[in-house]
N, C-alpha and C positions, 0 to 999 in steps of 0.2 A: 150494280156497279159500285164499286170502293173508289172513293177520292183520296190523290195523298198530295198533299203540300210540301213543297219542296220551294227553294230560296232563290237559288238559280234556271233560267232559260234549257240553260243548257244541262245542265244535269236531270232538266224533268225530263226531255228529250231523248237521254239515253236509260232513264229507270224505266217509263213507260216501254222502251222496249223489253225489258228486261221483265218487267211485269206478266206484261200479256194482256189483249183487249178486254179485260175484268176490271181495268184499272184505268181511270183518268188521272195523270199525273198533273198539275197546275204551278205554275212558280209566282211565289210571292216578292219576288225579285228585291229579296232582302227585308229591313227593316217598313213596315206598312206606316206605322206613326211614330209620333216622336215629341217630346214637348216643346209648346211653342214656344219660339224666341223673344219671349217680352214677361213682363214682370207679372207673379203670380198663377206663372203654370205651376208651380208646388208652391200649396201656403200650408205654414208651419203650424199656422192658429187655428188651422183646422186638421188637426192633428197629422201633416203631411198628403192631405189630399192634393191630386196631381190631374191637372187637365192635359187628355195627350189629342194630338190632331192630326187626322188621317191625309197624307200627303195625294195629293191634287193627283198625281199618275197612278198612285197607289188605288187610289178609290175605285178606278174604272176594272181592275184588277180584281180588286176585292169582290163588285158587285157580280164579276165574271165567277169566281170560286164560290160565292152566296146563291147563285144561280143553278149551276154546276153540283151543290150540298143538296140543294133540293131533293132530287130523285138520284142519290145517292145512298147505301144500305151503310158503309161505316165510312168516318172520318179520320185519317189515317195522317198525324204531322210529323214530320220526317225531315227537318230542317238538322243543323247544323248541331255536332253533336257536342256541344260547347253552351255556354251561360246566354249565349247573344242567339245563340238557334232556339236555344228554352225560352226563352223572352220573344223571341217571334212569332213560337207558337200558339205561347198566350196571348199576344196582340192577336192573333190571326181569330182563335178562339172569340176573344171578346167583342171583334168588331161582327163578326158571324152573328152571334149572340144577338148584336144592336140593330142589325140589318135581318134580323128572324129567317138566316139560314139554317140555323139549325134545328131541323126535325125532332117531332117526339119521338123520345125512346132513338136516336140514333147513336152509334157509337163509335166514343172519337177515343183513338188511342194514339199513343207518343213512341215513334221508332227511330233509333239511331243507329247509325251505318259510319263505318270509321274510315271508308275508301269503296269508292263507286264500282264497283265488281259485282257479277252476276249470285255470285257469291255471299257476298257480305249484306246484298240488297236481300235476299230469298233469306237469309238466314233472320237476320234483323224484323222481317215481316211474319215470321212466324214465334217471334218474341215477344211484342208489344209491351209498354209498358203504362202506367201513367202521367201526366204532367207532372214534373218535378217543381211544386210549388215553394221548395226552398231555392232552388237556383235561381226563379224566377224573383224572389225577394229580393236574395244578394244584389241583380242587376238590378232592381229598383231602388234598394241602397245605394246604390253606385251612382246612379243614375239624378237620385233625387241631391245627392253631394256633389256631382260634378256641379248640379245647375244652380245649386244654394252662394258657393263657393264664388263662382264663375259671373251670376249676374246679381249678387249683391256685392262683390270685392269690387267689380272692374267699373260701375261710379264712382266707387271712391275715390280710383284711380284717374277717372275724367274729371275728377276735380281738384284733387290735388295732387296729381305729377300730369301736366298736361305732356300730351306727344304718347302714354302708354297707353295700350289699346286693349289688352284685357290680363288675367292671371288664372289659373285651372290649380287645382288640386297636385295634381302629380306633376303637369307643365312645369310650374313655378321652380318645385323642387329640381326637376331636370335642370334646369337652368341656375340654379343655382350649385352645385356640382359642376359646373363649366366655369360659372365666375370663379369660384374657390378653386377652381385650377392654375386660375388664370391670376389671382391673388399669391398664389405659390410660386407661381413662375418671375412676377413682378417681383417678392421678396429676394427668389435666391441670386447669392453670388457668389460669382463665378472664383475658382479657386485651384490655381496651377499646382502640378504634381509632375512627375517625372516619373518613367521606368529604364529597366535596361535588361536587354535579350542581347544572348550571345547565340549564334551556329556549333554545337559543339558534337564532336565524333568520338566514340569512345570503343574504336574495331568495328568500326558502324557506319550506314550512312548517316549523314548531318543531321543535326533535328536541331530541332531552336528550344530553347531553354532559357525560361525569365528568371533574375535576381528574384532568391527570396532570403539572403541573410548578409548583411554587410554591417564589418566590425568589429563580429562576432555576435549580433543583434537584428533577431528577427523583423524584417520588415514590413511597416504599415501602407496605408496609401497616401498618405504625406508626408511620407520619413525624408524624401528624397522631392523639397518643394522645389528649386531652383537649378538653374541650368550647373552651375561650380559644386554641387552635392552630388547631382549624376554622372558628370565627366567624371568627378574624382572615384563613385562607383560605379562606372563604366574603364577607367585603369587601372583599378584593382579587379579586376575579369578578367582583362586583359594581360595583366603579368603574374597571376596565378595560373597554379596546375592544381586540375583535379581529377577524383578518381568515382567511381561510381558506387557510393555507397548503398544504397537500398533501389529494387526494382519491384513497384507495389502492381499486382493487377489484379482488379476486384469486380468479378463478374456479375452480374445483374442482370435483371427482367423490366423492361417497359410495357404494362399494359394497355391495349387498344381504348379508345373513348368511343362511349356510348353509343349509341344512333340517335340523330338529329333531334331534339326539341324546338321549340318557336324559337328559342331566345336563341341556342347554340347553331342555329339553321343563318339566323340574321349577322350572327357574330362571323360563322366562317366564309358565307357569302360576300359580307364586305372584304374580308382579309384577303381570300383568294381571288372575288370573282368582280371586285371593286362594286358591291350593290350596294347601295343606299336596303333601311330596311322596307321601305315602302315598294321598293323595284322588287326586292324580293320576294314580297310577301305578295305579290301582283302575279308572278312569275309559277309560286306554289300553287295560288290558287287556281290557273290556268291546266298546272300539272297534275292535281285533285279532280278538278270535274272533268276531264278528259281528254281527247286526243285523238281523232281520227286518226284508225289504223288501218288498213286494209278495209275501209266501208266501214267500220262500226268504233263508234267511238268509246274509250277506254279510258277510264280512272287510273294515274300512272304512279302515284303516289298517296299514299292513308291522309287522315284530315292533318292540314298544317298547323291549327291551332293547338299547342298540345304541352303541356310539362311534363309529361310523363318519356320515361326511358327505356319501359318495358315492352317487348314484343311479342304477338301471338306465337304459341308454338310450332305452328305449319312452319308461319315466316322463318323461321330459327332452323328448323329441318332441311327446308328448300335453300337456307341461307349456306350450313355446312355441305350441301351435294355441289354447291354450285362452287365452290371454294376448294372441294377435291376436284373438280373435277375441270378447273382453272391454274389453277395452284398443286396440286397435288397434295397426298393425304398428309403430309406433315406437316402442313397449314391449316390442317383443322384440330383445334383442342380437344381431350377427350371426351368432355362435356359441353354444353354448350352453355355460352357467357348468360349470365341473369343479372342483372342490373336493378336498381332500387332508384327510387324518382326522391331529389332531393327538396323538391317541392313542400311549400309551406301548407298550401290548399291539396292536399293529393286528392280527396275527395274529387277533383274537378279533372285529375289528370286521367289519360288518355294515351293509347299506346304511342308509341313514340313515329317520326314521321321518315317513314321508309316504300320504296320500292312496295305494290299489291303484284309484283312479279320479281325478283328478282334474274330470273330467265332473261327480261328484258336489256338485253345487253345494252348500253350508251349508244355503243358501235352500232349495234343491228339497227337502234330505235331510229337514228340520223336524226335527230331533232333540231331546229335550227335556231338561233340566238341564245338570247334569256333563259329558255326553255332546257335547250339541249345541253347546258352547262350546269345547269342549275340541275337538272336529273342527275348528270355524271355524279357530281357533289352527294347527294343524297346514294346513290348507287354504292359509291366509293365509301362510304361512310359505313352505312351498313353492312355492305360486307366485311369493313374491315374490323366492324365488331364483334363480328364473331369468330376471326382468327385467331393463330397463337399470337402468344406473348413475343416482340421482340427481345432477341438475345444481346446485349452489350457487357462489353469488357472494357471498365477505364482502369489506364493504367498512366502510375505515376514514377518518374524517374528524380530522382536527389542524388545531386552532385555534393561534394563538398572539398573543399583546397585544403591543402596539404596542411597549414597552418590552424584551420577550421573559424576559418574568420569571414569566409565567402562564400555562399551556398548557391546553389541554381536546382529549378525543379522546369524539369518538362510533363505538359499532362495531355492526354490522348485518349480518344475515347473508338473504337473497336467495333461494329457491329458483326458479331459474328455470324447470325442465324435473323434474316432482314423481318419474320413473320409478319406479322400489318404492314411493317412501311412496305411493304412490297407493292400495296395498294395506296396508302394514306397514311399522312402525315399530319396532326392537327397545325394548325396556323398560330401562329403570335402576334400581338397588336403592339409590341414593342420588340422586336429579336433583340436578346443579349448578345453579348461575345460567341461567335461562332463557338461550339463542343470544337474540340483538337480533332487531328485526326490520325492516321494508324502511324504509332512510332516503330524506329526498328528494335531488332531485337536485339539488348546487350547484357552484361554479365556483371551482377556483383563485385565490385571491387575490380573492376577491368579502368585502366588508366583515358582521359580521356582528356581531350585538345581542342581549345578554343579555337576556330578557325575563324572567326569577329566578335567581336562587340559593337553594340550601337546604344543609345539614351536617345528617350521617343518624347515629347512633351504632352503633355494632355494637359485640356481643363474640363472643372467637372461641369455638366451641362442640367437645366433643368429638370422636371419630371416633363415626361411630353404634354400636350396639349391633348386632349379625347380627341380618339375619332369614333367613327359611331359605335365600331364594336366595341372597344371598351366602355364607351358609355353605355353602352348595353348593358353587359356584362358588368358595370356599377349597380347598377340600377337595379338588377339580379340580386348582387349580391346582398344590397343595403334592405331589400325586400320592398322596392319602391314602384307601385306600379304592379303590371302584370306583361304578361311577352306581348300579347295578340297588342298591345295597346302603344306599344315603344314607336310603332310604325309612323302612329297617327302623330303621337307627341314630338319625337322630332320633326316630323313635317311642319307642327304648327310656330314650331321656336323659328325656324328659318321662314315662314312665311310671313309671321309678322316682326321680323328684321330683328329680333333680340340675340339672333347669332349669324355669323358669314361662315363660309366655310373656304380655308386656307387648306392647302395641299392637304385635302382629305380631313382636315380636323376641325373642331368646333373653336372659333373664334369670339367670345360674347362682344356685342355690339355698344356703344357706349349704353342705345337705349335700356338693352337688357340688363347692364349692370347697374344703372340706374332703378330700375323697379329691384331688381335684386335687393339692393340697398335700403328702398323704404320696406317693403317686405318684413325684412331684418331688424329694421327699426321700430316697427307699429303695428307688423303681424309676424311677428318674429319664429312663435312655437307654431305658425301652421307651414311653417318652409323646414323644421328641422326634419333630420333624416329618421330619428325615431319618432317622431310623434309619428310622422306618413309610413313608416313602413308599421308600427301598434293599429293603427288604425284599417291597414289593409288586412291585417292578421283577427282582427275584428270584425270584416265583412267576410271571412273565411269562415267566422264562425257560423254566419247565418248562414254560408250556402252548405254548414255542415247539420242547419236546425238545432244549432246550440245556444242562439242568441237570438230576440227578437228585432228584426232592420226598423220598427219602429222606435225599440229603445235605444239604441244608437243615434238614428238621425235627432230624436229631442237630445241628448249627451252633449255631442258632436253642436247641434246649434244654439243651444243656451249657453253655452262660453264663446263662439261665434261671434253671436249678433250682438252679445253684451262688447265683444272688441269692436264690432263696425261702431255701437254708441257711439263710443270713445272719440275716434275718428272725427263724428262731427263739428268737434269741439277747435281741432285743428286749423291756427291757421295758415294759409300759404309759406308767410315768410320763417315760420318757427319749421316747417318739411324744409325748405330749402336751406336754412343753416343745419337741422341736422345731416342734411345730405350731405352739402359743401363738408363739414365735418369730415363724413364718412370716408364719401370719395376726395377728398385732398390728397391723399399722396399721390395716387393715379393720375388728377386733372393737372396737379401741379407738382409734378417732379422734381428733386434737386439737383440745382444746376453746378454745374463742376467747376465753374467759379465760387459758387458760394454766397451767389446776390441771390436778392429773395426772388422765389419763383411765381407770389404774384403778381409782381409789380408788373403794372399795363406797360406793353413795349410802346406805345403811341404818345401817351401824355409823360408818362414816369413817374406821376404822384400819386395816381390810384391803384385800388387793389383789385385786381381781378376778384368776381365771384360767380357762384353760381345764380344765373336769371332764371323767369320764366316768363313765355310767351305762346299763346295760341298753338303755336307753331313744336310748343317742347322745349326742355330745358336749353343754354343756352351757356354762357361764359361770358359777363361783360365788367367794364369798369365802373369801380363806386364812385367816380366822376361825373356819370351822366347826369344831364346831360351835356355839359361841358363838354367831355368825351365823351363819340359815341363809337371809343371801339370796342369789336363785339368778337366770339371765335365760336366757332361749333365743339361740342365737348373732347371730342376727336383727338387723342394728344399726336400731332407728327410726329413722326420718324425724323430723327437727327440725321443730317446727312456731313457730306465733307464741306457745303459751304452755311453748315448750320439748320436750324429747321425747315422741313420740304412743304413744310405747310403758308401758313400768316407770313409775308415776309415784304419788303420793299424791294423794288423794280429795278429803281431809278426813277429819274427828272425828265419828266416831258417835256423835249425842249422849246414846244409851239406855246405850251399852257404854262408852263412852269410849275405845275402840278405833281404830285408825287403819285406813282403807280405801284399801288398794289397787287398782290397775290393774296387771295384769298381761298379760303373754303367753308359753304354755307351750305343751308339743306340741301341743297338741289346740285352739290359738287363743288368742284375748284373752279375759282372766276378772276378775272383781273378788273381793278377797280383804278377810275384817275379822279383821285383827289380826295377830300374828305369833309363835304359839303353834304346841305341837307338831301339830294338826292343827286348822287355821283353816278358817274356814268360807267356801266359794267358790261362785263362779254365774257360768258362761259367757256371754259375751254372745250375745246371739238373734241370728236371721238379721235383717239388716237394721240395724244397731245398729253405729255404727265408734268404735273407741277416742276419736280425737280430739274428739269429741262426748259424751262420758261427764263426768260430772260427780258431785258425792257426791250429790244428790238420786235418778239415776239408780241409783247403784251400790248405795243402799238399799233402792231399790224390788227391785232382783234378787236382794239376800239376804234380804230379809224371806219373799221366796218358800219351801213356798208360803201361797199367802194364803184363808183362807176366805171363799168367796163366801157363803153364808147356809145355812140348812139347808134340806133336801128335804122339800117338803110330805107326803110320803106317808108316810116314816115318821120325819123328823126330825132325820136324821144328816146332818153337815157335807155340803156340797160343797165341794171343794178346785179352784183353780187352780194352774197351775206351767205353769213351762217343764221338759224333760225331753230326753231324746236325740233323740225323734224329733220335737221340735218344743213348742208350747203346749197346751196339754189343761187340762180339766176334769175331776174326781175324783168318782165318788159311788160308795162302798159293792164298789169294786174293780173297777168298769165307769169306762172313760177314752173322755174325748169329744175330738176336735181340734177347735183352736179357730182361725183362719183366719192371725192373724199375733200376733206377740208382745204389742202394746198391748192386742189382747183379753183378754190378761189382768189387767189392771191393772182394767180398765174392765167387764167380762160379769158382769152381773146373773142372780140367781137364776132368772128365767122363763128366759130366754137357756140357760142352764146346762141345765136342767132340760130342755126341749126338745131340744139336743144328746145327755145322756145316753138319753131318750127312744128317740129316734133311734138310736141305735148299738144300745140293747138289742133291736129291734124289728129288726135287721139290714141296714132301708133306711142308704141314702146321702146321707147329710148333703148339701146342696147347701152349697156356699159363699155368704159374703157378696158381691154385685156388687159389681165395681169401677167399674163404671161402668153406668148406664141408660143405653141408649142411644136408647129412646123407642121408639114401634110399630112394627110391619111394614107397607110401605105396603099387603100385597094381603090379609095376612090380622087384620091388626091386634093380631096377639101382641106382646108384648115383646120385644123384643132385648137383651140384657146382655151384659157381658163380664165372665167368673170366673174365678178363680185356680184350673187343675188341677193335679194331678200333676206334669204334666210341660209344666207351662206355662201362660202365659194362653189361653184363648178362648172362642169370640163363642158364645151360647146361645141360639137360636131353638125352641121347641118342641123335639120330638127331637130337633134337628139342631145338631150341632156344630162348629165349624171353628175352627182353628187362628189366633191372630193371628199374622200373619208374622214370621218369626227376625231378632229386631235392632229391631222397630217399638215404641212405648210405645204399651203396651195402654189405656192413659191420652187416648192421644189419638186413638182409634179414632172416626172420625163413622158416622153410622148408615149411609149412602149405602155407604162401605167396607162394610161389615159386610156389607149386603144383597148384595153383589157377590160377597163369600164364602163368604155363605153358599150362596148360588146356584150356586157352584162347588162346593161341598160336595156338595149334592144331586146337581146333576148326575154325581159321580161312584160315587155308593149311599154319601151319609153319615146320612142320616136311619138310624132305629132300625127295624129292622123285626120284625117277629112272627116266629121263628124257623118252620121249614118241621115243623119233627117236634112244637109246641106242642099243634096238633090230636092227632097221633100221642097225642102222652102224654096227653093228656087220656081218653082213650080207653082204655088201658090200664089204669087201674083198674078198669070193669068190665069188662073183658075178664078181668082177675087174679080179680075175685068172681065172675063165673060160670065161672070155671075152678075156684073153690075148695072146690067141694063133693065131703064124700067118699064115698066108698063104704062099704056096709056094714061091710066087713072092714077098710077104715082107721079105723071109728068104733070099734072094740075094743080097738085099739092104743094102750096109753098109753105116752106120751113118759116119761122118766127127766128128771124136771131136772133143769137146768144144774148145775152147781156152780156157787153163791154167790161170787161173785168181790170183791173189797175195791174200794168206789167212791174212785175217784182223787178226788184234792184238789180242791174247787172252781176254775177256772179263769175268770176275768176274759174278758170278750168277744174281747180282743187275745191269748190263750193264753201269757198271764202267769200264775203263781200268785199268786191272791189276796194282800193281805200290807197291814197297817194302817201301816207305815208308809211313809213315802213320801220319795224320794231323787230329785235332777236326773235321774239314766238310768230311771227306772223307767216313765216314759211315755211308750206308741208315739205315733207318728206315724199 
């Protein structure tokens, strides 16, 4: 019997078939160990020695393949044909080794397979080869710098920038690439310009044609800044005549791109198909280990992890039959396209990721979500790399008036002959100005007639903000990183809050530009772009066996550790002036008066600066604590009645106290007064600062507010808002109440009904958002209500979701029915569980089982020891408690 190792479940599943009963297939369900999370799993002083620890699920797995190796004749690893597959194999190898699976004289060989096919797996096994102990280095290079970097930087960070949570190697960098966008964007400004397009006919239909000459003098993009510069050359268009001097058309070739790589796979996914790269690369892997098709499941696509752009020449073969025989022969090139990997590390690339059929039509395969889109993508792609060139013709027309003081150019661009785009078209993360499109045909020197002019105003606008594919595609290009890895790194910037994500693009968060900032300050050359990308080009060398990864990692940490030295010496208040330094123009903007922008708006005499506290940096007055006003770093947005942030209310007119708008860690809150501990109320969901007013921000501290007393025995019912949302109070039983205004507004019955309800342990139904009137077949209602985890449609038992992104608001009944009908059809209705008879049943089954015997009727029990009854507890498994505070009511 041969054992082979393999990574995933599901792919042992279908090699074992593929194999044949000679073969026991096992999956190590990825990574087995890994180093542990605390200090001196790599010490340096002993020249890079590394404790790894075989994870708790892993071990049971392992001892099943140690088991399994036993009476086993070869040991066959067959993992992932990438640096992280070579690295499993060697973990796999070495805990074997520790656990004395492996036999004398047995033999282990290393086979790699590019796409799970009958094919590629039998070809691959009659290859073998051995462990590739350079790649396995590289990842322990890698490996041993992620954890050096990662858990000797990120105390530092817990002790002098409280609030930042950790820094990575390549992370940091990414995130710095977003602040510095975001630095570019805060510098520019903005800067008006003008054009002017006239409709002009020259024996022709109309075509529009822009000013390019006024005066007699070529023009720029600010020749014509103001509205009195354009009118005047928008009526000199206007009362010249011109004639058609030159008709330029200049034919060209557009060649197709590549077939997909990791990085170019994540870039076009986001652009066309809105993925994040992690959705992505979740989506390939799904389409790599296979796909039941007709009973046997199928590898549908080569391995995702890949820099490489080169294709086997079957693929290539199959590629151009399928392309004549789609397309017809004039869309296949004489030869067929060969491509070059632009890759730094080529050593490690791998053919590119394509279709292990192209046969497999999108259409035929019906694949559904993620899946089915994400194949088309890859389909479309590949094929269209090995089509013709498209054919274009841009062609340019030059006017000029009689005088030659006035010129106009129209430009159009032509495809004559569509080849690729017939199938695909690559994506842009920023589109320019639309290419022109087909002009008419006119004549040298043919006279021709302004039939308008008009003057359009623009101003010029930032560089955009990243979205992920271009941060991708940064990050590429700077040499930062590697593809398989961009997936994890943006995940981890948006999970520990150093960036938001606004219409699709990367936002940095104050916290992230804040470590960005000491980074730059105090470990300045480990965030630049070429130290990280020499450095990766240096772990390239080991996985090429050109460089030792132990002289590296000493290189790499004896200028390190001598910078954490430094560090210690630091103290708090000398980080936080060079911060305040850094970030001042950001925290404190010029204000268009011209008064100074730190001056405290509370007191008037102190300076705003930068604090710190437990909690993270901070913004307070150098009056404290005279003054203790304080802002989150957060700069507001200016609005029309000034900042939507920090601002005054108004005069409480019961207190005479002043009410605030604020915003602190935990959101926007209104505050009355300014006392050592004032009295505050967060705003509800659904409730935005700029919309807050004093009538508002009384109604939220008056909370909470007694609704009437409880008919049955007379004691208050209370409303509030709380942590987990709006509720109602009676007697330490809490009702939820559907959205914030219900508070304000929920009448006694209403109340009373709710707590009803909770005590009695049913489930409150919500208020409709919408009727949406009867069923046409059974004449029930249809409503749509606000759940848990979202709006949807309510038809008798049956539930369905209103679609992700749609206003539940605007749902018509006709939708509804359609959904719901898809609901059902798939087993959404409610049904009577299978074991309800069972239990029902079981009670008397338990009483006529419970009769006893003579000689147990003699037997008396000892009771229990009396045990002390626990405290009253509230429905929510709160302890009871009279009074009542914002967090004290669930959701």
């Amino acid at each position: 019997m041969k054992l082979v190792i393999v990574e995933s479940p599901a792919k042992a599943k279908t090699i074992n078939k593929y194999l044949g009963s000679d073969f026991k297939v096992l999956a190590s369900y990825g990574h087995v160990r890994d180093l542990p999370a605390k200090d001196g799993s790599v010490r340096p002083d002993e020249d890079f020695d590394m404790s790894w620890e075989v994870d708790a699920k892993a071990n049971k797995r392992l001892s099943e393949i140690a088991e399994a190796a036993k009476g086993a004749e070869r040991l066959i690893l067959a993992t992932d044909p990438d640096r992280e597959g070579e690295a499993i194999s060697w973990h796999v190898l070495e805990v074997l080794a520790k656990k004395r699976g492996l036999m004398k004289d047995m033999a282990v060989e290393r086979v790699v397979f590019n796409a799970i096919t009958k094919t590629a797996v039998t070809e691959a096994m009659a290859n073998p080869r051995q462990l590739d102990m350079e790649l396995v280095n590289a990842y322990l290079a890698r490996r041993a710098l992620d954890y050096l970097v990662g858990f000797t930087l990120s105390p530092v960070l817990w002790r002098k920038l409280p609030g930042a949570r950790s820094a990575g190697r390549v992370q940091s960098v990414a995130l710095r690439i977003v602040v510095d966008r975001e630095l570019e964007i805060e510098r520019f400004r903005t800067q008006e310009y003008w054009t002017v397009e006239a409709e002009v006919a020259a024996g022709s239909d109309p075509f529009t044609a822009r000013l390019v000459k006024h005066e007699g003098k070529r023009l720029t993009k600010f020749d014509l800044p103001d509205e009195t510069s354009a009118f005047a050359a928008r009526d000199a268009v206007r009362a010249a005549t011109f004639k058609v001097v030159s008709v330029e058309r200049k034919p060209g070739r557009r060649s197709p791109p590549p077939p997909f790589t990791t990085s170019s796979l994540q870039q076009e996914a986001s652009r066309k198909l809105g993925f994040n790269a992690q959705r992505t690369m979740q989506a390939a892997q799904k389409l790599y280990e296979g796909i039941d098709i007709g009973g046997e499941t199928v590898g549908l696509i080569t391995y995702m992890r890949t820099d490489g752009v080169q294709t086997a020449p079957e693929a290539l073969d199959e590629a151009r039959t399928v392309i004549g025989g789609l397309y017809g022969k004039e869309y296949v090139p004489e030869k067929p396209r060969l491509y070059a990997t632009k890759a730094k590390n080529a050593q490690e690339a791998h053919e590119a990721i394509r279709p292990t059929s192209l046969a497999r039509n999108p259409g035929r395969l019906r694949l559904e979500g993620d899946l089915g889109r994400l194949y088309e993508l890859i389909w479309k792609r590949m094929i269209a790399s090995q089509m013709e060139a498209a054919r274009i013709e841009d062609t340019n027309i030059n006017l000029d008036s009689a005088d030659g003081q006035t010129g106009l150019r129209a430009s159009g661009r032509v495809v004559t002959f569509p080849g690729y785009l017939a199938v695909y078209e690559e994506g842009k993360d920023d589109p320019e100005d639309e290419e022109g499109g087909r002009l008419p045909q006119v004549t040298e020197g043919a006279a021709a007639q302004v039939k308008s002019a008009k003057a359009d105003q623009h101003f010029t606008e930032p560089p955009p903000r990243y979205s992920e594919a271009s941060l991708v595609k940064k990050l590429e290009e700077l040499g930062i990183g590697r593809p398989s890895t961009y997936a994890s790194i943006l995940t981890v910037l948006r999970d520990r809050a150093y960036v938001r994500m606004e219409k699709q693009r990367f936002v940095p968060e104050d916290k992230g530009r804040l470590l960005t900032a000491f980074l730059e300050e105090y470990f300045g050359r480990y965030v630049e772009y070429d130290f990280t990308a020499a450095l990766e080009e240096r772990l390239d060398l080991v996985s090429a066996g050109e460089l030792d990864w132990k002289v590296l990692l000493r290189e790499f940490w004896e200028a390190f550790n001598a910078k954490i030295g430094e560090t210690a010496e630091l103290r708090m208040s000398d980080v936080l002036t060079a911060l305040d330094r850094t970030l001042g123009p950001h925290l404190f903007p010029d204000k268009p008066d011209g008064s100074d922008p730190r001056a405290c708006p509370v007191c008037g005499t102190g300076r705003m600066g930068l604090k710190s506290s437990k909690y993270g940096p901070f913004l307070g007055c150098a009056n404290y604590p005279e003054c203790r006003h304080t802002r989150p770093l957060t700069v507001a947005e200016e609005g029309e009645d000034g900042p939507a942030g920090d601002r005054e209310l108004g005069v409480d007119p019961v207190t005479g106290e002043i009410v605030y708008l604020k915003t602190g860690r935990f959101g926007t809150y209104v505050q009355l007064g300014d006392g050592e501990k004032p009295k505050r109320s967060s705003l509800p969901k659904g409730w935005s600062a700029p919309d807050m007013d004093l009538e508002k921000g009384l109604r939220l501290l008056r909370l909470p507010r007694e609704v009437g007393l409880h008919p049955e025995d007379s004691k208050p019912i209370l409303a509030g808002i709380g942590r987990y949302g709006p509720f109602v109070l009676h007697n330490g039983t809490y009702a939820n109440l559907s959205n914030a205004e219900e508070v304000f507004d929920v009448g006694v019955n209403r109340a009373v009904d709710l707590i009803a309800t909770k005590r009695s342990g049913r489930r409150a139904e919500s208020a409709a958002l919408a009727e949406l009137g009867a069923h046409p077949v059974d004449g029930q209602p249809v409503r749509v209500l606000s759940g848990k985890y979202g709006p949807y449609i309510k038809h008798g038992s049956t539930n369905a979701n209103v679609p992700r992104g749609a206003d539940p608001l605007t749902v018509t009944l006709e939708q509804a029915v359609v959904l719901i009908a898809e609901r059902e059809a798939k087993g959404g209705g409610k049904k009577k569980p299978a074991r309800a008879a069972k239990a029902k049943a079981e009670p008397k089954a338990a009483a006529a089982g419970a009769k006893k015997t003579p000689a147990e009727k003699t037997v008396k029990k000892k009771p229990a020891a009396k045990k002390k009854a626990p405290a009253k507890k509230p429905a929510t498994g709160k302890p009871a408690t009279s009074t009542i505070t914002d967090d004290d009511a669930p959701f």
